[in-house]
N, C-alpha and C positions, 0 to 999 in steps of 0.2 A: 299580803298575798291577795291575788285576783281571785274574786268568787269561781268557781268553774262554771257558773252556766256565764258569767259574764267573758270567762276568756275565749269562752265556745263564741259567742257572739264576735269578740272581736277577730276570733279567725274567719268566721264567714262575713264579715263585714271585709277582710284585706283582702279574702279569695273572691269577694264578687268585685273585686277592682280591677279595670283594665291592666292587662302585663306589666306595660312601662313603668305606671304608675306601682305599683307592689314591687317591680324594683328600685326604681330607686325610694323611695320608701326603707325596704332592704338595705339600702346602702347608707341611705344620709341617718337612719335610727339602730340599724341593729348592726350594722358596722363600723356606725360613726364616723364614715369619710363625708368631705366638703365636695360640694359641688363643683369645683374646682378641681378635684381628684378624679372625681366619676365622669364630669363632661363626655371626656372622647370616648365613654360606654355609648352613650346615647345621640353623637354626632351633636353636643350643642354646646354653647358656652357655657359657661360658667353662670352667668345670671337667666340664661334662658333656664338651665337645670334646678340652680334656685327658685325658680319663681313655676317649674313642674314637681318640684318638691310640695312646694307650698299647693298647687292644686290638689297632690294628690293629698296629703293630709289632708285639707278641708273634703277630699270625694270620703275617706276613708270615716273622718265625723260625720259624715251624712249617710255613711252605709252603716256606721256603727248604730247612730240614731231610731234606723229603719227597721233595722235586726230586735232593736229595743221594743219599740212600736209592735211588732210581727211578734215577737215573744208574749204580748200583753193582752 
């Protein structure tokens, strides 16, 4: 189980993320659909959504990081 102050951290690390990004986020982790599935959510293909998956995970480790930092 997640420490609580750390899952407090990583909700404000996903809530200081651009919209797009925390959706699909939302979609490719906590709903577990492909990019493939969600594309015509976001007007994009399938690898452009892949590869905004993949940005937003890495903004989401860098706001997680930040959150850590700022807690310390």
């Amino acid at each position: 189980a997640m420490h609580e102050a750390e899952q407090s951290m990583a909700m404000e690390a996903f809530r200081s993320l651009p919209e797009r990004w925390q959706a699909v986020l939302w979609h490719t982790t906590v709903e577990e659909e492909s990019p493939s599935e969600i594309a015509p959510l976001f007007g994009l293909t399938a690898n452009a959504t892949a590869v905004l998956a993949s940005r937003a995970r890495e903004g989401l480790k860098q706001a997680y990081l930040q959150a850590h930092v700022s807690q310390a």
